[in-house]
KEVO-771658 format. One line per field, with one value per atom (N, C-alpha, C, O, CB): residue number from 1; residue in three letters; chain; z, y, x. Coordinates in Angstrom, 3 decimals, padded with zeros to 6 digits. Glycine has a CB too. Example, Ala and Ser with C-alpha at 12.3 -4.5 7.8 and 13.67 -1.06 7.14 Angstrom:
REM residues 2
resi = (1;1;1;1;1;2;2;2;2;2)
resn = (ALA;ALA;ALA;ALA;ALA;SER;SER;SER;SER;SER)
chain = (A;A;A;A;A;A;A;A;A;A)
z = (007.800;007.800;007.800;008.465;009.046;007.080;007.140;007.870;008.039;005.725)
y = (-005.690;-004.500;-003.300;-003.319;-004.473;-002.250;-001.060;000.030;001.138;-000.598)
x = (013.190;012.300;013.200;014.236;011.308;012.850;013.670;012.900;013.409;014.084)
REM end
This chain:
REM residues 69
resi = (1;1;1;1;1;2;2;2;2;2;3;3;3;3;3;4;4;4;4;4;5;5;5;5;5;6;6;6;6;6;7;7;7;7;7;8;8;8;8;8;9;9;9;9;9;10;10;10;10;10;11;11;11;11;11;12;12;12;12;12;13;13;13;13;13;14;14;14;14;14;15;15;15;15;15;16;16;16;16;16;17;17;17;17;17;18;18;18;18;18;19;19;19;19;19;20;20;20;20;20;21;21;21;21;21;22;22;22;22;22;23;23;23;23;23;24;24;24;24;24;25;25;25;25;25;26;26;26;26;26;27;27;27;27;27;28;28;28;28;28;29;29;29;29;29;30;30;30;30;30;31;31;31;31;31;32;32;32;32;32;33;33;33;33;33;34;34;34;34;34;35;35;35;35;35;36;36;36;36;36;37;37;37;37;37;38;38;38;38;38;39;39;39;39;39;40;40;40;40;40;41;41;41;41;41;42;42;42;42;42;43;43;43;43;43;44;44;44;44;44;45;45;45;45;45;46;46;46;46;46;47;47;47;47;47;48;48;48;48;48;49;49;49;49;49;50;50;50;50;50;51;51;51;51;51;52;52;52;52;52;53;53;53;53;53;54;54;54;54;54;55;55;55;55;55;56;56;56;56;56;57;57;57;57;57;58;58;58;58;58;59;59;59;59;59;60;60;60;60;60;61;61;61;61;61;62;62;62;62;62;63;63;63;63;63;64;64;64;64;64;65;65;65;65;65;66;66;66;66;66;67;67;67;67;67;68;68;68;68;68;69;69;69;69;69)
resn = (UNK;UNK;UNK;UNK;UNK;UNK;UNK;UNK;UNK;UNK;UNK;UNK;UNK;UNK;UNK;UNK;UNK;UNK;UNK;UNK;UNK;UNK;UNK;UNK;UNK;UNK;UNK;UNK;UNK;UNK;UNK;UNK;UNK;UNK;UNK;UNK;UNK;UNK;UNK;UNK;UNK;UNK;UNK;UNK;UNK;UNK;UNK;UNK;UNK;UNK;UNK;UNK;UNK;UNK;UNK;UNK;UNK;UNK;UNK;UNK;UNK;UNK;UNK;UNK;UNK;UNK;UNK;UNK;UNK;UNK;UNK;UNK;UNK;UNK;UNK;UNK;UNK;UNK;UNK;UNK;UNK;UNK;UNK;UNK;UNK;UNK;UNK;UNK;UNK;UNK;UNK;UNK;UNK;UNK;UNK;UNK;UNK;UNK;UNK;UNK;UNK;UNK;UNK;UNK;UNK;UNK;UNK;UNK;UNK;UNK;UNK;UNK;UNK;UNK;UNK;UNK;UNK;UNK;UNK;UNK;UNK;UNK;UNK;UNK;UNK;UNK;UNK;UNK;UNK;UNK;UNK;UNK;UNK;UNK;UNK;UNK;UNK;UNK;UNK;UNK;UNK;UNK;UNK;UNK;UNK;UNK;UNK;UNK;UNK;UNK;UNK;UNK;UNK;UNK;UNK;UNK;UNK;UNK;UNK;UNK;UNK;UNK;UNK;UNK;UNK;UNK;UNK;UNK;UNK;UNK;UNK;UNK;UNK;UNK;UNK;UNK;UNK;UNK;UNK;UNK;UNK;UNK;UNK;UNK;UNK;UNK;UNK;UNK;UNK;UNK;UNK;UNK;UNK;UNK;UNK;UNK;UNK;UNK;UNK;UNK;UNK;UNK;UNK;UNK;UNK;UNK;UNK;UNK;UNK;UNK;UNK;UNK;UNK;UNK;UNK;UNK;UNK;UNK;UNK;UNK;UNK;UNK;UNK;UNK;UNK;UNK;UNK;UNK;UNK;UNK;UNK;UNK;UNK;UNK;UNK;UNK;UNK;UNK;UNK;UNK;UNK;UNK;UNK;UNK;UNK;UNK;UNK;UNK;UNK;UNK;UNK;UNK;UNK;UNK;UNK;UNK;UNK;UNK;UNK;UNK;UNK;UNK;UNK;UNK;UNK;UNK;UNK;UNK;UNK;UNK;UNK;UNK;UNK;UNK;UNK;UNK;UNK;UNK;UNK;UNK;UNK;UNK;UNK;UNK;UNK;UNK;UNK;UNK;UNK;UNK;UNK;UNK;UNK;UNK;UNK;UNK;UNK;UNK;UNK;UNK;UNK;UNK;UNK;UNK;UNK;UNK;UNK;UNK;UNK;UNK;UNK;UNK;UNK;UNK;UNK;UNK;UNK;UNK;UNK;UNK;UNK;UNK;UNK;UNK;UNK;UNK;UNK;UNK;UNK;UNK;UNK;UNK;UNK;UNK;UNK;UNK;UNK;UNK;UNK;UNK;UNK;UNK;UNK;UNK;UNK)
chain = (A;A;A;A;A;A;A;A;A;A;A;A;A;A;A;A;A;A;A;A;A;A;A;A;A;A;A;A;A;A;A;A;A;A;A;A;A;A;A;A;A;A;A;A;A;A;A;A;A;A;A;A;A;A;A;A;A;A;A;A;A;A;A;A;A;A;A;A;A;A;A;A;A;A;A;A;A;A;A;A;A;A;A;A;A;A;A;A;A;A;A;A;A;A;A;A;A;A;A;A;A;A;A;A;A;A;A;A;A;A;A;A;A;A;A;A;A;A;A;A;A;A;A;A;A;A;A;A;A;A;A;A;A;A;A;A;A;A;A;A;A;A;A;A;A;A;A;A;A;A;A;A;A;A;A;A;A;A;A;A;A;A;A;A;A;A;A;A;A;A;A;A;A;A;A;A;A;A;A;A;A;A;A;A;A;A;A;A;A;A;A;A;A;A;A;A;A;A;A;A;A;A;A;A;A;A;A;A;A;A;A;A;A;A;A;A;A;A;A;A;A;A;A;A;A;A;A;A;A;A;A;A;A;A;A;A;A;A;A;A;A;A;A;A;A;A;A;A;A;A;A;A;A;A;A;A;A;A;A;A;A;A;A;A;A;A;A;A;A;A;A;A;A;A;A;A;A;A;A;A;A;A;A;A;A;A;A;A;A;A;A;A;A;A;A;A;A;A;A;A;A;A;A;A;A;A;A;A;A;A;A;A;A;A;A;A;A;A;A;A;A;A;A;A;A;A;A;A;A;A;A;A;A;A;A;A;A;A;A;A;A;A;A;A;A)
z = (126.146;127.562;128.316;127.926;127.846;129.508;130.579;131.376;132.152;131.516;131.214;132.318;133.296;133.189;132.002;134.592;135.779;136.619;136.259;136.260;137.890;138.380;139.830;140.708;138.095;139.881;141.404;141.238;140.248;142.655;142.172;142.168;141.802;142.027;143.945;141.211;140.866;142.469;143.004;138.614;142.643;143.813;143.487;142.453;144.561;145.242;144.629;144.200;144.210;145.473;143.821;142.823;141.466;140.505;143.322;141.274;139.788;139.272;138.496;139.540;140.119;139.767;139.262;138.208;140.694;140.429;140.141;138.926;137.913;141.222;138.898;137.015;135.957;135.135;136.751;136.217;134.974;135.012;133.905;135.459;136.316;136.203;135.419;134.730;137.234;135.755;135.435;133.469;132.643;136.524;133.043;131.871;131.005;129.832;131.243;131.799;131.174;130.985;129.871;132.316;131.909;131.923;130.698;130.248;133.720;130.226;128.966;128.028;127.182;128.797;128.062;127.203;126.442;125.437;128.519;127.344;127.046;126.465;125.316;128.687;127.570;127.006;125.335;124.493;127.617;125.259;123.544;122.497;121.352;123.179;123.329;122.219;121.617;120.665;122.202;122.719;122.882;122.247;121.926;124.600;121.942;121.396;119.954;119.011;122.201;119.861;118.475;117.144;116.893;118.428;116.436;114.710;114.302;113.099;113.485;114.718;113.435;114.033;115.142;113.441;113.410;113.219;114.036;115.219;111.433;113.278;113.352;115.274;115.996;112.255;115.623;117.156;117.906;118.987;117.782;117.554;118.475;118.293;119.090;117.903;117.122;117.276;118.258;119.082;115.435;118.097;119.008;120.623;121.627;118.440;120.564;122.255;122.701;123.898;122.760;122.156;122.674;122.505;122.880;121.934;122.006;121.782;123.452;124.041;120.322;123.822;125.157;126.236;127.222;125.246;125.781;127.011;127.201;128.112;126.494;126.228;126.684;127.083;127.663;125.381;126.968;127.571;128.703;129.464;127.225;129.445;130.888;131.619;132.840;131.390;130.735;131.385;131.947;133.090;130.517;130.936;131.443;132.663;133.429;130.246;132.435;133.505;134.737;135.740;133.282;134.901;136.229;136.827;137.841;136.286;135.907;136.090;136.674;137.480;134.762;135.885;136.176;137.424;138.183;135.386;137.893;139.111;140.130;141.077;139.080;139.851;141.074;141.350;142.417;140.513;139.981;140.265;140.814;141.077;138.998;141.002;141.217;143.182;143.970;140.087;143.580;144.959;145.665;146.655;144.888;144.772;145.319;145.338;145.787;144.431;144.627;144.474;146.223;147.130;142.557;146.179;147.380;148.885;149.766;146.943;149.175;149.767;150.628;151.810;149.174;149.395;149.431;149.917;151.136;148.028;149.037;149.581;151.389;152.235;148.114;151.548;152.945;153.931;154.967;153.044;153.451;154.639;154.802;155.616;154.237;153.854;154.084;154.661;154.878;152.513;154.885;155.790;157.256;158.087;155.574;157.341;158.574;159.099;160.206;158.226;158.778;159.217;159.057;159.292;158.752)
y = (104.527;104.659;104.728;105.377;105.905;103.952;104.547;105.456;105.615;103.683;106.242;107.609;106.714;105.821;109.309;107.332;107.004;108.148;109.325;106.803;107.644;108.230;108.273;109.099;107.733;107.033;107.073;106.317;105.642;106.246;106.481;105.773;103.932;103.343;106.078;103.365;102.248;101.017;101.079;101.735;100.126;099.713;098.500;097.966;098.983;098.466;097.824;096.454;095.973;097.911;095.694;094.342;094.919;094.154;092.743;096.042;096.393;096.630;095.969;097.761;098.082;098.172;097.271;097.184;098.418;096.438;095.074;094.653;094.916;093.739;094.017;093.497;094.813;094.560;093.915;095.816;097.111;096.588;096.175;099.093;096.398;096.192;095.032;094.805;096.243;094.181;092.640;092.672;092.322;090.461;093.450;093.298;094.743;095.035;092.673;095.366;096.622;095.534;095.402;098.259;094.875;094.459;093.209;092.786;093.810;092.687;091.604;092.675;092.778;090.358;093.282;094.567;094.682;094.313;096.118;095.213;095.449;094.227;094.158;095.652;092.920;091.974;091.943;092.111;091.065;091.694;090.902;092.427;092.294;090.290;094.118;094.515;094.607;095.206;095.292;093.642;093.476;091.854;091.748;093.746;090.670;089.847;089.751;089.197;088.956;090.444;090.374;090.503;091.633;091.097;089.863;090.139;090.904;090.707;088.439;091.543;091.569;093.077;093.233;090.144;093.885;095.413;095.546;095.869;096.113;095.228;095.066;094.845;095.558;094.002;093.752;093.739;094.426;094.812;092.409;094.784;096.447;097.479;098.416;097.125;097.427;098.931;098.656;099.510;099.600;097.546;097.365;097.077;097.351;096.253;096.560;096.294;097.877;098.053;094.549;098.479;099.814;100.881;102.043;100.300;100.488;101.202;101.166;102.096;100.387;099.687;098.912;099.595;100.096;097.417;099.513;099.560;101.309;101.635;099.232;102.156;103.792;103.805;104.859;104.954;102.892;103.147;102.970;103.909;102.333;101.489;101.585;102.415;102.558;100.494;103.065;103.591;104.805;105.246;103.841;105.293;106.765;106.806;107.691;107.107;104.822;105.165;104.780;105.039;104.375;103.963;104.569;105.974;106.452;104.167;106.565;107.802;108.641;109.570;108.293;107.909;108.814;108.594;109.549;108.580;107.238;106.724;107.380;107.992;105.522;107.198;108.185;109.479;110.015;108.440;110.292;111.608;111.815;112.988;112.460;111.006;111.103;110.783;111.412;110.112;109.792;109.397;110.964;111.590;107.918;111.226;112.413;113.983;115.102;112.583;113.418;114.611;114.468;115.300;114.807;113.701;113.033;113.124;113.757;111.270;112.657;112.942;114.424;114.681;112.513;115.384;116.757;116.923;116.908;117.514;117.092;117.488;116.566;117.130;116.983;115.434;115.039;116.049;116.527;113.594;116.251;116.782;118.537;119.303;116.492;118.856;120.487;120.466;121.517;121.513;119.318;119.024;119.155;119.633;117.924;118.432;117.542;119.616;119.570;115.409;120.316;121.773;122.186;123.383;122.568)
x = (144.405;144.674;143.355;142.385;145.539;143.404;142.056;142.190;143.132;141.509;141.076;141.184;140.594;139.754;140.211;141.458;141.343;140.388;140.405;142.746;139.470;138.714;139.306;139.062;137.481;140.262;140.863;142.215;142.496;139.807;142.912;144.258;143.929;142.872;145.053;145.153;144.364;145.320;146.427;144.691;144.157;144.562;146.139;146.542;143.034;146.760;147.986;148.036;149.169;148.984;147.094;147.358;146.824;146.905;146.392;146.341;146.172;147.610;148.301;145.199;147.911;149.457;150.249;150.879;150.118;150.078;151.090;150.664;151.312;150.999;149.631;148.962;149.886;150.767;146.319;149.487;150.220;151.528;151.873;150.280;152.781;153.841;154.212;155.207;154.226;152.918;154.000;153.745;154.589;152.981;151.676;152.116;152.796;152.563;150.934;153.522;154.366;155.541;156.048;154.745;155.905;157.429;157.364;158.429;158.021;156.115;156.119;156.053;156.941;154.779;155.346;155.467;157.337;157.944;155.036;157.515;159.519;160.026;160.464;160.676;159.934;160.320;160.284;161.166;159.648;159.074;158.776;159.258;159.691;156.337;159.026;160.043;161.523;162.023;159.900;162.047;163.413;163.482;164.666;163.936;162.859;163.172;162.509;163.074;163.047;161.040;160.491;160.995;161.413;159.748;161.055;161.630;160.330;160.158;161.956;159.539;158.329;158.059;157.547;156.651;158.350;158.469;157.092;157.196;158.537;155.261;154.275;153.996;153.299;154.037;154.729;154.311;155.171;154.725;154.229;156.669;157.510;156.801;156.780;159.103;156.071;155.263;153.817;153.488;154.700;153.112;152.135;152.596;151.938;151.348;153.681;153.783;154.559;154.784;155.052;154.767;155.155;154.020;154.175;156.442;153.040;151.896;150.924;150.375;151.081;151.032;150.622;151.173;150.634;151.108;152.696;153.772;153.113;152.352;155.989;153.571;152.987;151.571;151.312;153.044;150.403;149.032;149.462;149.229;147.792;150.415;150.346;151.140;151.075;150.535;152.030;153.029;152.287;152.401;154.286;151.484;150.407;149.414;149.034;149.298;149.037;147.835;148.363;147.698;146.380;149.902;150.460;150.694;150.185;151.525;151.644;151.928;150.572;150.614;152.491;149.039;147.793;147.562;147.397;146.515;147.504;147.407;148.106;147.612;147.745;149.388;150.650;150.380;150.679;152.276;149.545;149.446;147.954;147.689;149.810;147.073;146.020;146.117;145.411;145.217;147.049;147.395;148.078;147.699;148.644;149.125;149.616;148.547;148.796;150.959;147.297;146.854;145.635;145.615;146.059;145.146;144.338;145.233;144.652;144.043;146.327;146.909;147.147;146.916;147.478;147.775;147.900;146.463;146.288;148.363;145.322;144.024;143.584;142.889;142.814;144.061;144.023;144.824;144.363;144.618;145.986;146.831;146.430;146.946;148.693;145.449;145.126;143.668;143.066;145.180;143.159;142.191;142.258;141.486;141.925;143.725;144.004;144.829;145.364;145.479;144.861;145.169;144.313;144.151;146.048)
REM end
């Protein structure tokens, strides 16, 4: 997984979404044990460094709006 230093911008996201969602795909059509375990290995790195991303926006935010009082 990459640690994130800042929210990641929205055409990265988009890149995470589109290759999370090949991700799923190929573990849902693959015969070969070897690449369901690697594309779900993928799929949980991006799934984290959204989640890191979302919590890193919500964390910036919060710290904006206790400024802005």
């Amino acid at each position: 997984m990459r640690l994130l230093d800042k929210p990641l911008e929205r055409m990265s996201k988009e890149d995470a979404l589109r290759l999370l969602d090949g991700n799923i795909c190929r573990i849902c059509v693959s015969d070969d044990p070897l690449e369901i375990v690697r594309m779900l290995g993928f799929a949980c790195d991006r799934l984290s460094m959204l989640a890191q991303s979302r919590m890193l926006e919500l964390k910036n935010e919060s710290e904006e709006n206790k400024n802005d009082d």
